[in-house]
Backbone bond lengths (Angstrom), bond angles and torsions (degrees), N, CA, C in turn:
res aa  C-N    CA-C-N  psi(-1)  N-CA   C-N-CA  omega(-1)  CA-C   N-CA-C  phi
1 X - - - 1.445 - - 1.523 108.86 -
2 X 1.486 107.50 140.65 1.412 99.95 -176.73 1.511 132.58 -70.99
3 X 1.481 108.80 -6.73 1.784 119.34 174.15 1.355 100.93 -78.32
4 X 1.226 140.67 -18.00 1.502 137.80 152.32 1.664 100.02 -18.28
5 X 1.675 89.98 -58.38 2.191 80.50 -165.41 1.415 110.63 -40.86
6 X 1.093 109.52 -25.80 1.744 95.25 -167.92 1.467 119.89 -61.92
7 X 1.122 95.68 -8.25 1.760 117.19 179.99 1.654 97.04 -92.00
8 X 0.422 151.18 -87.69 1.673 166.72 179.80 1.247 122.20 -134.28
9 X 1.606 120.36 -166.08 1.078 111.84 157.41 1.619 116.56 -86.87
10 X 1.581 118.89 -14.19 1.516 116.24 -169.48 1.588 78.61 -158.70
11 X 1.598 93.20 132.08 1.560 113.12 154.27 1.491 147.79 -51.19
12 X 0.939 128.54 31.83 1.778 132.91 -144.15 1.845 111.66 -47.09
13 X 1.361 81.88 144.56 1.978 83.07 173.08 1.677 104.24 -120.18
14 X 1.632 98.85 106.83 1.122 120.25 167.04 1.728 116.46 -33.93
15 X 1.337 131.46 151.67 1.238 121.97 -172.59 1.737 85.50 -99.71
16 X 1.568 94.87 158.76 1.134 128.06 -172.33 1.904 119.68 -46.94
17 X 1.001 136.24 65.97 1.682 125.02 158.14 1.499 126.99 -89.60
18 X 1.469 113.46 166.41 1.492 117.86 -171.28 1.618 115.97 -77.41
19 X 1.201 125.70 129.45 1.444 142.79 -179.80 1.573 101.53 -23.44
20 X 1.455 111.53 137.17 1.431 106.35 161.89 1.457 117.74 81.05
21 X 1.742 103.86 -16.41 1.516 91.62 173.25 1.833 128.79 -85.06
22 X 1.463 104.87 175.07 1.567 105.03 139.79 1.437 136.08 -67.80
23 X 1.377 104.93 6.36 1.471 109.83 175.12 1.591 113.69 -93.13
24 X 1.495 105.23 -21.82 1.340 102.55 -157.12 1.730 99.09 -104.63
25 X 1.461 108.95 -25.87 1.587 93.36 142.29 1.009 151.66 -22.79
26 X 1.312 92.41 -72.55 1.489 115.33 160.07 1.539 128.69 -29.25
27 X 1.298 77.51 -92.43 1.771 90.84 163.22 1.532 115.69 -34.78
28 X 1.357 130.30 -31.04 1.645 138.85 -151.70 1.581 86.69 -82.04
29 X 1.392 106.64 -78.63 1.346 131.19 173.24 1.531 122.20 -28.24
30 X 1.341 114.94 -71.86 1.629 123.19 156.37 1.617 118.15 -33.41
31 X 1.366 113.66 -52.25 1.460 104.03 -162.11 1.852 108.19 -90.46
32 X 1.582 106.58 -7.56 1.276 109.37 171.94 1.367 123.76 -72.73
33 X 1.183 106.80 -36.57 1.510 113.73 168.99 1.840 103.13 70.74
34 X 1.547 113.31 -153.50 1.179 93.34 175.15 1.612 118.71 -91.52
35 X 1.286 118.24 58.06 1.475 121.68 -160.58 1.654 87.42 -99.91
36 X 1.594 108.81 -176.71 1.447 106.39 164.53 1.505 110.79 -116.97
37 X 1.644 120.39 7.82 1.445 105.64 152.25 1.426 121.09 177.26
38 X 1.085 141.87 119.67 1.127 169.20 172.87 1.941 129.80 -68.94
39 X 1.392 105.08 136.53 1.554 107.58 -165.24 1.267 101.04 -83.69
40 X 1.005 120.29 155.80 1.849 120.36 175.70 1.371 111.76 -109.40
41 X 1.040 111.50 74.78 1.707 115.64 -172.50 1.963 109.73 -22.10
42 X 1.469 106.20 114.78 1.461 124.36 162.80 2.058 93.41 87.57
43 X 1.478 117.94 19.46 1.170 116.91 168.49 1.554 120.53 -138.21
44 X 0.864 96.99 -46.72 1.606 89.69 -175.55 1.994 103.60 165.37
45 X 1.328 101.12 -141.66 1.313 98.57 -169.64 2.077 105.38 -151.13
46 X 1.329 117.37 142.68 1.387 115.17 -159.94 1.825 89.86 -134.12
47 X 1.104 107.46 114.41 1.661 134.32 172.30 1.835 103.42 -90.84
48 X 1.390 111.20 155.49 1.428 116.29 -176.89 1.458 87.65 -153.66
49 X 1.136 127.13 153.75 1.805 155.65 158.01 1.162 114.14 -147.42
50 X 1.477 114.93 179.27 1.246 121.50 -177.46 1.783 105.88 -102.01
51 X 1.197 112.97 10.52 1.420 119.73 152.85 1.579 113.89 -156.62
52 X 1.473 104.30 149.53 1.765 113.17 -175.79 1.235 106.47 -49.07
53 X 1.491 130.69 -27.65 1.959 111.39 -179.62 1.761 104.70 -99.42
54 X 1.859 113.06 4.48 1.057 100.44 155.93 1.832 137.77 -92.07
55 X 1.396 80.12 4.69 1.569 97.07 -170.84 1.796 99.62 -108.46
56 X 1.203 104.88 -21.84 1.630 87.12 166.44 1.388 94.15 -114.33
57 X 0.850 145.38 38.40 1.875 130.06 152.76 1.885 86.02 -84.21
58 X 1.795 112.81 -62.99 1.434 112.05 172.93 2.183 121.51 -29.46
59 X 1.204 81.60 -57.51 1.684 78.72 179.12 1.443 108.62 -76.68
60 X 1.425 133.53 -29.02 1.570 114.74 168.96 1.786 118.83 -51.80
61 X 1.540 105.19 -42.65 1.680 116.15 176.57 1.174 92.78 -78.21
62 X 1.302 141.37 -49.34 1.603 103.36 -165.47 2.205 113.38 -73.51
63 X 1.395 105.63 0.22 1.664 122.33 177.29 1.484 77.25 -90.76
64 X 0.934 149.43 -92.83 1.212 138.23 -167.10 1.383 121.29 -3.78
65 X 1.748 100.21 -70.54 1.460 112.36 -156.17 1.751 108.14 -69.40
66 X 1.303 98.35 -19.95 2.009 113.86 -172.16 1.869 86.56 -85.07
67 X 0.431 128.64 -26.90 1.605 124.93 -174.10 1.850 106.66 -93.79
68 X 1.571 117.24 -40.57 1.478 95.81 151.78 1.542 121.83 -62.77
69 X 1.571 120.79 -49.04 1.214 118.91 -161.06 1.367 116.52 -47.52
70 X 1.642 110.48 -45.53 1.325 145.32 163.31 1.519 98.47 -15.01
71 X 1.519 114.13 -76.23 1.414 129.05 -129.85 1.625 89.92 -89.94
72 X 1.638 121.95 -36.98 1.069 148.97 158.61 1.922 110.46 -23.91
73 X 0.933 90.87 -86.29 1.593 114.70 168.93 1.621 100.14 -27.57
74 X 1.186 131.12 -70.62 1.614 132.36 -174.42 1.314 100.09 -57.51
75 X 1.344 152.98 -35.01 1.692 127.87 141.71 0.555 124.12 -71.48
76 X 1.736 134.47 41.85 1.568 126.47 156.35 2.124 100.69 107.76
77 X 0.830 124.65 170.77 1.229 159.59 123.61 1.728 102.27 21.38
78 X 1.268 123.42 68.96 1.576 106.85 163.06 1.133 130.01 -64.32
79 X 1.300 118.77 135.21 1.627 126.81 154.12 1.630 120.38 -25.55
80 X 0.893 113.19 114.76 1.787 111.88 149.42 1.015 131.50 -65.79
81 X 0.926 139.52 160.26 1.706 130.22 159.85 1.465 95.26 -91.31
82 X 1.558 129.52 149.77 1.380 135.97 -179.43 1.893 92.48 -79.74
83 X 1.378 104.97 -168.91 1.623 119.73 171.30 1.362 117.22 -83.10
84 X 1.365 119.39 -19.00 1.228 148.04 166.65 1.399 117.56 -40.88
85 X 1.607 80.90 -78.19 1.796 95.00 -177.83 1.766 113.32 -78.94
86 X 1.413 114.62 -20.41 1.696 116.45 170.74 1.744 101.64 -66.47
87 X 1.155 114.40 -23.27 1.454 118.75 -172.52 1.754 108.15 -73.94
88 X 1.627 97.00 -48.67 1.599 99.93 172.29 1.708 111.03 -60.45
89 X 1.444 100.22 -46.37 1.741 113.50 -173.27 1.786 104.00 -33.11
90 X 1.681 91.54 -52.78 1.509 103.96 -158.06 1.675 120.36 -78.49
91 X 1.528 104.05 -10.01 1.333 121.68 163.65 1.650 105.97 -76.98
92 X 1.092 121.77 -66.75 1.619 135.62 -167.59 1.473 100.47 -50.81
93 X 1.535 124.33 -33.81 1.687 126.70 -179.26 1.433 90.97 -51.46
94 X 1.728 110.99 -67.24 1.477 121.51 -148.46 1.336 112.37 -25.94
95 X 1.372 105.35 -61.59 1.941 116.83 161.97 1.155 131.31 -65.52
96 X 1.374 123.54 -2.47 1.282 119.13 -165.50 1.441 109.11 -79.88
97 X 2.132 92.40 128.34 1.438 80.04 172.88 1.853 96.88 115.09
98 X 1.464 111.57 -66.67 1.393 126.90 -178.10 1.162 121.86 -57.24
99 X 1.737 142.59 -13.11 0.933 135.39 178.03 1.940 108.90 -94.20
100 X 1.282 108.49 152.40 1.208 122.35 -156.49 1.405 108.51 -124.46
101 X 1.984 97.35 118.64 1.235 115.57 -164.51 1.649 118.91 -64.08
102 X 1.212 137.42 97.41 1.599 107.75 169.63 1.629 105.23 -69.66
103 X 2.073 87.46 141.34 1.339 102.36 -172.74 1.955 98.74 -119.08
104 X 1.386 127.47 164.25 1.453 123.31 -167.43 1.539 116.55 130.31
105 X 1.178 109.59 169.59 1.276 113.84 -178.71 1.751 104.05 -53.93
106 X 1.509 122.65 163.58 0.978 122.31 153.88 1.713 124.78 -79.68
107 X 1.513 131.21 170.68 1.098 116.10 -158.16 2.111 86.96 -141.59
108 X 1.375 80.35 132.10 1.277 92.43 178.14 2.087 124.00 -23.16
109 X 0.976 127.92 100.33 1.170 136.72 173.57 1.813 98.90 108.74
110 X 0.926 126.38 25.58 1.657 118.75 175.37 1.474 98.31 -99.27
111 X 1.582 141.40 -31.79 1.032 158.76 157.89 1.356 116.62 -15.23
């Protein structure tokens, strides 16, 4: 799904360490790269922002996007988006949202 970008451009799954360690830091940290969040192979998944409701708005969409792919998968074979189109995706975010609606009557010829 394309709100994935907001995470990165690609999700990484950290290789496998034991709960609670300094290993799995590690590993968390390393395999995220500069993304904003990463799966922890055989645990779960760890989101980062530059504020706590920006780092779980990130982990609600990236639960999102595993729950389309999911549902996806049982008809066969989902689409990717190429690097191409994550490239447009990740431009179109930048603004998203920022442009400003005029609201009012309509005016003769906008129709």
């Amino acid at each position: 799904h394309y709100l994935v970008a907001l995470a990165g451009r690609k999700i990484p799954v950290a290789p496998y360490a034991c709960f609670g360690t300094p290993e799995l830091a590690r590993s968390a940290a390393g395999s995220m790269g500069d993304g904003k969040a990463v799966l922890l192979a055989n645990h779960g998944m760890v989101s980062v922002g530059r504020s706590l409701s920006e780092a779980f708005r990130i982990a609600e969409t990236v639960e999102f996007a595993a729950m389309v792919y999911s549902k996806a998968l049982t008809l066969g074979e989902p689409r990717v988006l190429s690097d191409a189109e994550v490239d447009r995706v990740m431009d179109a975010l930048k603004d998203y949202g920022s442009s400003v609606i005029q609201t009012g009557p309509l005016k003769e010829g906008d129709r």
